[in-house]
N, C-alpha and C positions, 0 to 999 in steps of 0.2 A: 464617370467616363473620363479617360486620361486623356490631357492633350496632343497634339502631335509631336512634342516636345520630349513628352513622358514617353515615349514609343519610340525614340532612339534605341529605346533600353527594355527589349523584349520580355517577355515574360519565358518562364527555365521550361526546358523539352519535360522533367520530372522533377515535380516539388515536391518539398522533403515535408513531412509534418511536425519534426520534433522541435519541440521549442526550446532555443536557448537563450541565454543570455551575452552579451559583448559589451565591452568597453574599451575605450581609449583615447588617442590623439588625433585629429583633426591633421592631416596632413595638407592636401588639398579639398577643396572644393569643384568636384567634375563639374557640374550642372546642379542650378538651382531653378524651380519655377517659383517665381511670386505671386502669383495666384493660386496655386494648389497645395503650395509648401512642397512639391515632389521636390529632393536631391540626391544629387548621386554624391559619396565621401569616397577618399581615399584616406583610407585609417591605417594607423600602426598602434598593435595593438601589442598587450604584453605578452610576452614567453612566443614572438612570430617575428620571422625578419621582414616578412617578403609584407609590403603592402596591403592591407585586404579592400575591397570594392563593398559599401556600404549604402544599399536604399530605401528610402523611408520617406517621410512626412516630419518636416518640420517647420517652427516659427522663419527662424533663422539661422542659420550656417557661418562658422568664418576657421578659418584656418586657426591652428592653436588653440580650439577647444577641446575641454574634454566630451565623448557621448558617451551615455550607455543607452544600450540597446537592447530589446526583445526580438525576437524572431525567430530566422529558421535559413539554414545554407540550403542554396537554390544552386544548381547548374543551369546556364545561359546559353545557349546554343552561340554566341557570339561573342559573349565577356567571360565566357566562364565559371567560375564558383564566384556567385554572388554572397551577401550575405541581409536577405529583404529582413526589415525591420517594422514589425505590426506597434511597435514604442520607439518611439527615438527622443530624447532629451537634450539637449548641449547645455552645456555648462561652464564658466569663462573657466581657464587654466590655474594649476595651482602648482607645477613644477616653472623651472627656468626656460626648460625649451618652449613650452606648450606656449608660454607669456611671448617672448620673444615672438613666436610666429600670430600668435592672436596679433602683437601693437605693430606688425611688421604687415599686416594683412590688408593694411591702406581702409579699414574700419572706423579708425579714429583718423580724422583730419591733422593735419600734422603731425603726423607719425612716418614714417617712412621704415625702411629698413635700416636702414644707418642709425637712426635717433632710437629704434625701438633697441638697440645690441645696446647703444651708450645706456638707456634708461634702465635696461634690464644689470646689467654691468655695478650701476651705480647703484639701487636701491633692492635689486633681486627681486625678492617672492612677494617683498611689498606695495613695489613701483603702484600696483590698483589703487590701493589706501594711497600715498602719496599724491595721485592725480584727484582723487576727490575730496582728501582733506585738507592735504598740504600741497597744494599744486605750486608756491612760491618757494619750492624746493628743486623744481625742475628747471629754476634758472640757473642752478650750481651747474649743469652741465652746458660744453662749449655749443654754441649754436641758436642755446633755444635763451631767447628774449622773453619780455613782457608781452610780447604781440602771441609771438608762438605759443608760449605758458597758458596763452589765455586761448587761441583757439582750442590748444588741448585740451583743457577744463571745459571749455563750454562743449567741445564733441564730446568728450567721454558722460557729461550728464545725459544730453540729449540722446544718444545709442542705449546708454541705461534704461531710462526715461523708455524712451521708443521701444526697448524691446519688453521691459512690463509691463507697458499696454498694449504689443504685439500678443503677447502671451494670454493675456486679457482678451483680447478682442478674436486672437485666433480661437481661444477654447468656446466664443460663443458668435463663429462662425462668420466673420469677416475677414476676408482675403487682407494679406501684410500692406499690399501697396494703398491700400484704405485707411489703413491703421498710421502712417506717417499724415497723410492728412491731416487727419482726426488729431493727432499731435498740434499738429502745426496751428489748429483751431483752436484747440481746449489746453493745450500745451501740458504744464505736470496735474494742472485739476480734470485732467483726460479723464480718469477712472473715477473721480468721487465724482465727476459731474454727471457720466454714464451710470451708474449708479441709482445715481438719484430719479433721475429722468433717463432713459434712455434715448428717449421716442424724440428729445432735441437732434439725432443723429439725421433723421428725416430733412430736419427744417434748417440745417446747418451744412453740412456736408453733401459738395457734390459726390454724384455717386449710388449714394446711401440711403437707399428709399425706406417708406413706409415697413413692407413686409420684412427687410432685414432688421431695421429695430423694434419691430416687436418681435421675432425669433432672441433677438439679445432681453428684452424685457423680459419674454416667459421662462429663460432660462435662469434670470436675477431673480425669478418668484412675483415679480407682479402682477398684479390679477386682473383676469379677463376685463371686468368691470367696474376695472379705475376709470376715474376721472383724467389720469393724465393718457390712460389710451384713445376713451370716446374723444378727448378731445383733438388729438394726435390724429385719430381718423375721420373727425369731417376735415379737420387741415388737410388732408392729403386727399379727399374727396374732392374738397375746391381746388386743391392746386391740379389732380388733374384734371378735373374738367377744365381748367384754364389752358390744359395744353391742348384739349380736342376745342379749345377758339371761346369757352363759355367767360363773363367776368362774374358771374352767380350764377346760383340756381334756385329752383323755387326751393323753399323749405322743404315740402313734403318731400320731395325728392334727395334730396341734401340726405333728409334722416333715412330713408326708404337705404339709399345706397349706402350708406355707412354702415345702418343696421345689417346690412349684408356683408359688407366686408369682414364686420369685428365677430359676426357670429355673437352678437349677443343680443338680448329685448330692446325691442326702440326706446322703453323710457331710460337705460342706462344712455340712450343715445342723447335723448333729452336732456337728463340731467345734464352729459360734458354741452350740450349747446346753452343751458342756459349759464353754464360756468362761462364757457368763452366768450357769452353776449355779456356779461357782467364786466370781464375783465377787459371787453373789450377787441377783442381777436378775431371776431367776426361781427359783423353790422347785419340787425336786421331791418330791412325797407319794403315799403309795398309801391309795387309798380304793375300798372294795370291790374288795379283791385286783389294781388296775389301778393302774400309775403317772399319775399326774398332775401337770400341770403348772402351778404359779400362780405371777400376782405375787404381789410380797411384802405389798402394803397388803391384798387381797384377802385371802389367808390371813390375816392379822391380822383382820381383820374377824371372817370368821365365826367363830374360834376367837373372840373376845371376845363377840360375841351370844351364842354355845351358854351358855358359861363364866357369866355373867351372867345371861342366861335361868334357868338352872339353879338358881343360887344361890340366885334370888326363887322360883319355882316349887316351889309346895307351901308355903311360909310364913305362917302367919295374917297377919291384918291385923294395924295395928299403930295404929287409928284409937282416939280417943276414945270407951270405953263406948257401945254402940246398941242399944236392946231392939231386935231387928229385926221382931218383929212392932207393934208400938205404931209405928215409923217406918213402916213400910211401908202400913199404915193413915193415919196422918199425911199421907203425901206424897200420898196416893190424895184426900185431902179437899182438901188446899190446890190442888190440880191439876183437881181437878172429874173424874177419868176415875177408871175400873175398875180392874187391871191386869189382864191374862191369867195364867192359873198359871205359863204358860213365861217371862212377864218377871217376874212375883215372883221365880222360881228366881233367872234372871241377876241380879237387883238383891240378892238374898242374897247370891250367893255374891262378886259384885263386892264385897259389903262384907267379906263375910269371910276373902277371898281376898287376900295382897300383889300378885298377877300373874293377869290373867283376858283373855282374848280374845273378844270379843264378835262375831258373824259374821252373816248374814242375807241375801237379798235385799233388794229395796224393798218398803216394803209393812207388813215385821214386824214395823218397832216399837221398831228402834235406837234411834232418837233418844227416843223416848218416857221409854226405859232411861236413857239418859245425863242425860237429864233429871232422874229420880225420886232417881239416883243424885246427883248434883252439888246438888238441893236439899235431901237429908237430912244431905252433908258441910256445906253452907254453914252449916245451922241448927247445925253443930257445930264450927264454926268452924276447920274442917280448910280448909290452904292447899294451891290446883290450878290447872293450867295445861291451856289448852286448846290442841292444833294439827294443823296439817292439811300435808299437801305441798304444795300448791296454795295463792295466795290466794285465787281463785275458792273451795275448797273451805274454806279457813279461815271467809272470810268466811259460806258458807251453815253452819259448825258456830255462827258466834257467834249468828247471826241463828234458830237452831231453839232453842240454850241459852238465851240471855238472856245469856251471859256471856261475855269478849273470848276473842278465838281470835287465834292468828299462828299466818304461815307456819312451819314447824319452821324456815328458814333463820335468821329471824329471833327464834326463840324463843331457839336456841342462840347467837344474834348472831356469825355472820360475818362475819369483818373481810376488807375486800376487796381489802386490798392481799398479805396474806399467804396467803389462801384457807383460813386453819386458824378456826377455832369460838372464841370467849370462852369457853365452856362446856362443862367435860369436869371428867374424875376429880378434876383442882385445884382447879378452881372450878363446882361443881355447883351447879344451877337449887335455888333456896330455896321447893323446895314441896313438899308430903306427898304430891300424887297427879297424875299427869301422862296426860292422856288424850289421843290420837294419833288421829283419825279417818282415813277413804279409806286404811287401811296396804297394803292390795291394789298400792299407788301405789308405797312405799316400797323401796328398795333394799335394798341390802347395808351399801353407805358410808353411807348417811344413818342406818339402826337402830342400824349402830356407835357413831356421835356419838350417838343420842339416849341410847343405855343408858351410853355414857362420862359424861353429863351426870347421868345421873339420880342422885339424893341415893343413901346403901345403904340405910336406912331407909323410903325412899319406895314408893309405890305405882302399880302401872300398870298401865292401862285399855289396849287396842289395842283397834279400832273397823275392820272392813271388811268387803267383801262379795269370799271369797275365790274366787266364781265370777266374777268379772270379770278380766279380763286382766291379767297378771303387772306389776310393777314393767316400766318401758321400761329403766332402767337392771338391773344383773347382781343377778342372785339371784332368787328364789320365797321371801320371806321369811315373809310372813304362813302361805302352806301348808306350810312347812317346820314351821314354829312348832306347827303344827295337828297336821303329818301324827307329828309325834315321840313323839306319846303322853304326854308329859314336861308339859305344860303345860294348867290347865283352862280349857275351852272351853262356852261358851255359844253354842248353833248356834241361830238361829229359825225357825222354815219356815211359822207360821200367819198368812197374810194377814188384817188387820184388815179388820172392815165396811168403815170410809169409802174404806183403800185399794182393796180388791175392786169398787169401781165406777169404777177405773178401768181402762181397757184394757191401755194402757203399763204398770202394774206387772202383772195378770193374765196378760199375754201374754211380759213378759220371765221370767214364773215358769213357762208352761208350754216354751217355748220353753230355760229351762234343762233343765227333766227332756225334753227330747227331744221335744217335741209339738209341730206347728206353730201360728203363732197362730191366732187368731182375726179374721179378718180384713172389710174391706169398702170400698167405694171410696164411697160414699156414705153421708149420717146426721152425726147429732150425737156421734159417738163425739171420742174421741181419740187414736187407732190406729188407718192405713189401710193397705191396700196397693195401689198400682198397679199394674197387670200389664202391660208393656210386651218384646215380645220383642229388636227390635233395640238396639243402642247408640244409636242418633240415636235412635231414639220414647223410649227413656229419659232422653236428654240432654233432647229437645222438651217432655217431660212434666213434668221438675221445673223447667226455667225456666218455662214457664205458670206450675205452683202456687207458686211462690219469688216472683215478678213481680208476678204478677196474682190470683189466688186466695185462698191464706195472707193478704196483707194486706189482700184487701178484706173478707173475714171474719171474722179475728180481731185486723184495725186495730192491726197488727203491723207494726215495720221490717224491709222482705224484707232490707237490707243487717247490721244489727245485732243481731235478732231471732231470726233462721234460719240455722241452723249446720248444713250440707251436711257431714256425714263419711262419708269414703270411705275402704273396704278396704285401699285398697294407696296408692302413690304414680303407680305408671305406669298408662300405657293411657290411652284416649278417657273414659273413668268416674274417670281416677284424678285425684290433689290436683293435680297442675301443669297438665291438662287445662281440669278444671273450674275452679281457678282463673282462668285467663286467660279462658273463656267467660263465667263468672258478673260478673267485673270489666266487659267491655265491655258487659254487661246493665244490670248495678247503678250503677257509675261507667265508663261512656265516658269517652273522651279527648277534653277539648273545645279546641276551638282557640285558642293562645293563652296556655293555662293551664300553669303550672308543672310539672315532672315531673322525675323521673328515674331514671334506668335502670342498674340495677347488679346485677350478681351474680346474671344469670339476668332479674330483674324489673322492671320499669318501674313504679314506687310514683309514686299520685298521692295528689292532699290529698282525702280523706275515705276514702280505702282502708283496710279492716279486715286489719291485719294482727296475727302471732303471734311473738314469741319466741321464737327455735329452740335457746336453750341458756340455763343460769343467769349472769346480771351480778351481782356482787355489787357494783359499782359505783355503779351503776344503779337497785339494787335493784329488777330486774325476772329473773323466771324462767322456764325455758323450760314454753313451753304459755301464760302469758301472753296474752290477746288486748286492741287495744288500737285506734285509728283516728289515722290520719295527719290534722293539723290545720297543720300548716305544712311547706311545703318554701323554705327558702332555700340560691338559688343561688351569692350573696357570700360568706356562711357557711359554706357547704357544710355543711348540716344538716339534717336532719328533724324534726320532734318531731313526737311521739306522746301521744296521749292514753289513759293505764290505766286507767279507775274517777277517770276526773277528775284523776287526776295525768299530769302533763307530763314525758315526757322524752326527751332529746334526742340525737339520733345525726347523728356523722359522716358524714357518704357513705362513709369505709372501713367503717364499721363496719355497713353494712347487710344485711351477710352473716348478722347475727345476728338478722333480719329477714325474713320469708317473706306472701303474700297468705293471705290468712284465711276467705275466703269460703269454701273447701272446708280440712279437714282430715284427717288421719287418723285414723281412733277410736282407736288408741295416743295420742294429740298430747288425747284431748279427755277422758280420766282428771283424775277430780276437779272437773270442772266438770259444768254443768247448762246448758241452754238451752233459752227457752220453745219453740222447736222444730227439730225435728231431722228432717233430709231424706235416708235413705240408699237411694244405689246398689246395686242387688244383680245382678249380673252371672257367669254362670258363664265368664266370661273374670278374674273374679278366684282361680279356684278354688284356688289356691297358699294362699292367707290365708282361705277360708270356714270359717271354725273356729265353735263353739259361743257359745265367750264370745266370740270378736270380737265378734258379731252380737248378744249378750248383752250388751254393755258399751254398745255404739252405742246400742241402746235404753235401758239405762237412764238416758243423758244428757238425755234427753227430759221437759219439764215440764209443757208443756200439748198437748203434739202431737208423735207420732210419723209420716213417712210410708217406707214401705219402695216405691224404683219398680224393675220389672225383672223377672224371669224368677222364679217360679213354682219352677221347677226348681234355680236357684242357692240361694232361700231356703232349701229343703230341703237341700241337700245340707249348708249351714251351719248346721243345726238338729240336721241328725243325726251331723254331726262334733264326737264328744264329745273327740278328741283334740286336742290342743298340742304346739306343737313340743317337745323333750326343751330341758331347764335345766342344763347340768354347773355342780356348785354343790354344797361337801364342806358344807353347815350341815345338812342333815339326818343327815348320816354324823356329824359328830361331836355332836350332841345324842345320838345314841343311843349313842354309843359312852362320852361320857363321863359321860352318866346312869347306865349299866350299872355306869362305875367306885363312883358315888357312894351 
C-alpha cells in the first residue's frame, strides 16, 4: 500500500504493457520516500532534449547519477507521460557534468557548488579516486584546508559506507532510515557483523525487532533451528514480556511461547536455553517452588531493591534533634491549616522513620504531608531532593512544594552517550532526605538506580497512589514495597472538606472501593457522564464537547487543553483512531501548507504530539507532550515545542514521535490536564479494569467527561482485578526479611 506521499503522483488513466528499458542523468530529484524508497526523477536521457519524469523504487537518489531503468511509459492524467520503472539502479557518474552535479548535490558534506565546479575543473573524471585515495590532493585547490580535506574524506567514506549497507539492508527488507543507524552502531563491520549474526539487529538497534531480523536471517540462509535464533527468541520473549510489566516468566511458559513464535519443536527451543543459561544471558531461579526465568540486569535489580529496602527499613531517623510535638504545632501555625490526626501520624512517623511510604488517593492530603514534612526539615536545615518520573509530574511536585523538583532522570544525571547514571553507590546524590513522588509510575530499573544513588545514611520518602495503574515499564514496585510487610506505610483514605466538593476526587474515591459514580449530564459540577450507545454517537458526542462545548464554557484550547485518553490502542474509540479524527477536527490539512508523513503519521505544524520512548540526548521522555511549530523540508526536520523548549528531530527519528490528541491512560501517568475526555466502550472489554478507569480519572483537574455505554462503565468499576506481574521483588523481600 502507497503512502499518502506516493499518491501525489497518481496512477496513468491507461497503462502501457510494453517493457522497456531507460537510462541516464539524474537531473533533479522530485520526491523521495525513506521509508518506501518511492522517487520521483527528473532525467535527461540520451538522443531527448526535453526532460523526462522517472518513478520507481530505490535505495537512494542524488542528482548526477547515472540510472538505468526497466519499465514501461504510462500517461498520468496530471503529469503526463511518465516513465514507471519495475528496476531502477543509480549509479555514481562517470562523465564531467553527471560528477559535477552528484558533488554539487550537498550529499557530501563540504561540497557545495562552488567547490564541486573547482574539484571537477581540477582533477575531472578522477576527482572520486582522489577523495578516497588521495584526499591530501584536495588541498591544492583555493579554499579547502586540512579541516575541509578531512570533512570531505570522512563524508565521502561514510555515504559510500552507508549506501552499501543501504543496498544490503534494502535487498533484505529494511527501510533506508534504519540502515543509517545500523551504521552508526556497527559502522563499516555493518555487513560482516549482520552476517554473521543477524538477530544482534533485535538487541541492538532501536526500531528493529525480532521479526525483521529474522526476515534478514532467512534470507542469509540461516536455519530455522540455529541456536542463534532460539536464542534470539526467548530474548525477545523476555523482553517483551517486560514491556506488558513481567521481570521473568515461569520456564514452562518462556519455552511454550518461543516455541510458538519460532515455529519450531520445543527441544530446539531447549537447546538455545540451555546455551544462553551457560553463557549466561538468561538466569535461571525458583521462586515459589516454580523455575523462572530472568535476564541477568533484572535479577540484579530486584535483588538490590529488596537488599537495600531492607537495610533502611525499621532504622530510626538520623535528622537533627525535633521536639515532634512543638514542630508539628510550628508547621500548623506558619501554614495557616489544621492537620488531621491521620497526617500528624504520617508527618511523625516520616520523621522518625529512615524509610516511610506515603500512599492515598486524591483528595487525602499528600501534598499537604510533604509539605509540613519538607518545612520543619528546612527550618532544620536538613539537605532534600525532590523528584518525580515525569517532568509534567516533577514540575506539578515543585509547584504544590515551593521547592525545585527534577525528573529522577535528571536527578541521577544520565549521561546520553553511555546510557549509565552519574549517580550510583560511587558517587551518591549529597542529600539527607530524597522524596520520589507518582512511585506508582516507577519501575524496576529506574528504583534500582535511585536506591544505588542514595547516600547509606540518608533518608527516604516514596509518595504514590498505589491504586492507580502499575509502573508501564516491569515490576509492581511501589505494591511490592507495601504488600512485604517489611516496610512502614502510611495509607490515607479521609477526603478533606475543600477536596469533597469536588466530583472527580469524590467519584474516583467511590469508583475505587467499587461503586459507581455519581454522575449527570448537565449543571455546574465537574464530573459528567454521557451516555451514548453506538461507536459513532460516541465518537459524534465528544467531538461536539472537544470542538464546541468544553471551549465555549470553560474558554479552554479544545487542541492543548483536553486530553482524550483512551483504553486501549485499537478500534473505532482507540488512540490511532481517534487520533486521526480529532487531527482533521482540530488541525485540518490546509492547502499548500508543509507536512510530513512518516512512520504511520502525517505531522503537521501545530499538531500536539507525545514521546513514545526516553531521549537522553534530547533530554525529552517518553509520555512527554509537546506541539510541532516547524517543519523544514531542506533540513529534513521538525521541531517541537516542550513547556517552551524546542527541539528538534530528524525525519528518521520521528518514530519516536506519535499524535497526541488522544492517548492511552497508561501513556498519561503522572500528568494532570484541565480536562479529560474518556471513551467507555464494552468493545474495549479486554482492558476495562478498576484502576485503568481510576487512573484516567484521576488525570482530570477541572473536568472530567466519561461518553459511552452505561454498561462498559460498570463492568470497569467492578473489575477489581489486573492482569498478573511475574516479578521475584516481593518473593525475595520476604524471604530475605525472614533471614534478617
Amino acid at each position: 500500500m502507497r503512502s499518502r506521499d506516493d499518491q501525489h503522483f497518481s496512477m496513468p488513466d491507461h497503462p502501457q504493457s510494453r517493457q522497456e528499458s531507460l537510462s541516464g542523468l539524474i537531473e533533479r530529484v522530485t520526491f523521495f520516500n525513506e521509508d518506501t524508497g518511492f522517487v520521483v526523477l527528473r532525467v535527461k536521457a540520451k538522443g531527448r532534449k526535453a526532460l523526462l519524469t522517472v518513478l520507481g523504487k530505490v535505495v537512494s537518489a542524488n542528482a548526477g547519477e547515472w540510472i538505468q531503468a526497466e519499465g514501461s511509459w504510462q500517461r498520468d492524467r496530471d503529469h503526463g507521460m511518465q516513465f514507471r520503472a519495475d528496476r531502477l539502479v543509480c549509479t555514481p557518474p562517470t562523465n564531467r557534468e553527471g560528477i559535477e552535479k552528484y558533488l554539487a548535490s550537498g550529499m557530501i558534506k563540504g561540497i557545495g557548488p562552488v567547490y564541486a565546479k573547482k574539484m571537477v575543473q581540477k582533477f575531472g573524471d578522477e576527482v572520486f579516486d582522489i577523495i578516497e585515495h588521495a584526499s591530501a590532493r584536495l588541498e591544492t585547490i583555493e579554499g579547502i584546508g586540512p579541516g575541509r580535506r578531512k570533512l570531505i574524506k570522512d563524508a565521502w567514506q561514510e555515504q559510500k559506507v552507508i549506501r552499501d549497507i543501504m543496498v544490503f539492508l534494502h535487498s533484505n527488507g529494511v527501510s533506508t532510515s534504519r540502515a543509517v543507524r545500523i551504521y552508526k552502531t556497527y559502522g563499516e563491520e555493518s555487513i560482516e557483523k549482520l552476517q554473521h549474526n543477524p538477530y544482534i539487529l533485535s538487541r541492538d538497534i532501536r526500531g528493529i525487532g525480532f521479526k525483521i531480523a529474522d526476515q534478514i536471517a532467512q534470507k542469509l540462509g540461516i536455519p530455522k533451528d540455529s541456536l542463534h535464533r532460539s536464542q534470539a527468541g526467548l530474548a525477545h520473549t523476555l523482553t517483551m514480556a517486560t514491556g506488558m510489566g513481567h521481570c521473568g516468566l515461569p520456564e514452562e511458559m518462556l519455552i511454550e511461547q518461543t516455541t510458538e513464535l519460532l515455529g519450531v519443536p520445543p527441544d530446539v527451543v531447549c537447546s538455545g536455553l540451555k546455551q544462553a543459561l551457560s553463557e549466561g544471558s538468561v538466569i535461571r531461579e525458583i521462586l515459589w517452588e516454580k523455575p523462572f526465568i530472568f535476564l541477568p540486569a533484572l535479577k540484579e535489580a530486584e535483588e538490590g531493591i529488596a537488599r537495600r529496602a531492607l537495610r533502611l527499613a525499621g532504622k530510626p531517623a538520623a535528622y537533627p534533634p525535633i521536639d515532634l510535638e512543638r514542630a508539628i504545632e510550628w508547621v500548623q501555625g506558619q501554614s495557616k491549616i489544621k492537620l488531621a490526626d491521620s497526617q500528624v501520624k504520617a508527618v511523625r512517623n516520616a520523621l522518625l522513620q529512615r524509610f516511610m511510604i506515603l500512599t492515598g488517593g486524591p483528595g487525602v492530603g499528600k501534598t499537604t504531608i510533604i509539605r509540613s514534612i519538607l518545612k520543619i526539615l528546612h527550618a532544620k536545615k536538613v539537605s532534600f531532593a525532590l523528584a518525580a518520573p515525569t517532568g509534567r509530574a516533577a514540575k506539578r511536585l515543585a509547584e504544590s512544594t515551593g521547592h525545585p523538583a527534577k525528573t529522577i532522570h535528571r536527578l541521577l544525571e544520565m549521561n546520553p552517550h553511555t546510557g549509565r547514571f552519574l549517580h550510583d553507590e560511587h558517587h551518591p546524590l549529597e542529600v539527607q532526605l530524597l522524596v520520589i513522588d507518582e512511585c506508582s509510575m516507577v519501575d524496576i530499573p529506574l528504583m534500582y538506580q535511585l536506591w544505588r544513588a542514595l547516600p547509606p545514611e540518608a533518608h527516604l520518602l516514596l509518595v504514590g497512589d498505589v491504586d492507580q495503574l502499575p509502573s508501564v515499564g516491569p515490576g509492581s514496585v511501589l505494591k511490592d514495597l507495601m504488600t512485604s510487610g517489611c516496610i512502614e506505610v502510611a495509607r490515607l483514605e479521609e477526603i478533606f472538606r475543600q477536596a469533597s466538593t469536588s466530583q472527580i476526587i469524590t467519584n474516583a474515591h467511590r469508583m475505587n472501593q467499587g461503586d459507581m459514580p455519581l454522575t449527570s449530564e448537565a449543571g455546574e459540577e465537574d464530573f459528567y457522564f454521557l451516555e451514548r450507545d453506538e461507536p459513532e454517537q460516541i465518537i459524534s458526542a465528544m467531538l461536539s464537547m472537544i470542538t464546541q462545548r468544553i471551549p465555549r464554557k470553560f474558554m479552554l484550547d479544545p487542541m492543548m487543553d483536553v486530553q482524550v485518553l483512551c483504553p486501549m490502542n485499537r478500534g473505532s474509540l482507540g488512540v490511532r483512531e481517534m487520533n486521526l479524527t480529532l487531527q482533521e477536527r482540530l488541525n485540518p490539512s490546509r492547502e499548500g501548507e508543509t507536512y510530513v508523513e512518516k512512520f504511520g503519521w502525517q505531522f503537521r505544524i501545530r499538531d500536539k504530539v507525545i514521546q513514545t520512548e526516553n531521549n537522553y540526548d534530547k533530554d525529552v521522555f517518553n509520555g512527554d507532550i509537546g506541539q510541532i511549530t516547524k517543519i523544514d523540508l531542506v533540513e529534513k526536520e521538525v521541531i517541537v515545542a516542550f513547556d517552551q523548549r524546542k527541539v528538534s528531530y530528524d525525519f528518521g527519528e520521528l518514530d519516536e514521535l506519535a499524535l497526541a490528541y488522544a492517548i492511552t491512560i497508561h501513556k498519561s501517568q503522572g500528568s494532570e490536564f484541565p480536562v479529560v475526555v474518556i471513551p467507555v466502550a464494552t468493545q474495549q472489554f479486554l482492558l476495562l479494569q478498576r484502576n485503568l478507569i481510576y487512573t484516567g480519572v484521576t488525570r482530570g483537574r477541572k473536568l472530567v467527561l466519561l461518553v459511552g455505554q452505561k454498561k462498559a462503565l460498570n463492568m470497569a468499576v467492578a473489575n477489581a482485578t489486573s492482569a498478573r506481574r511475574y516479578s521475584g521483588l516481593l518473593h525475595r523481600m520476604r524471604s530475605m526479611g525472614e533471614k534478617t
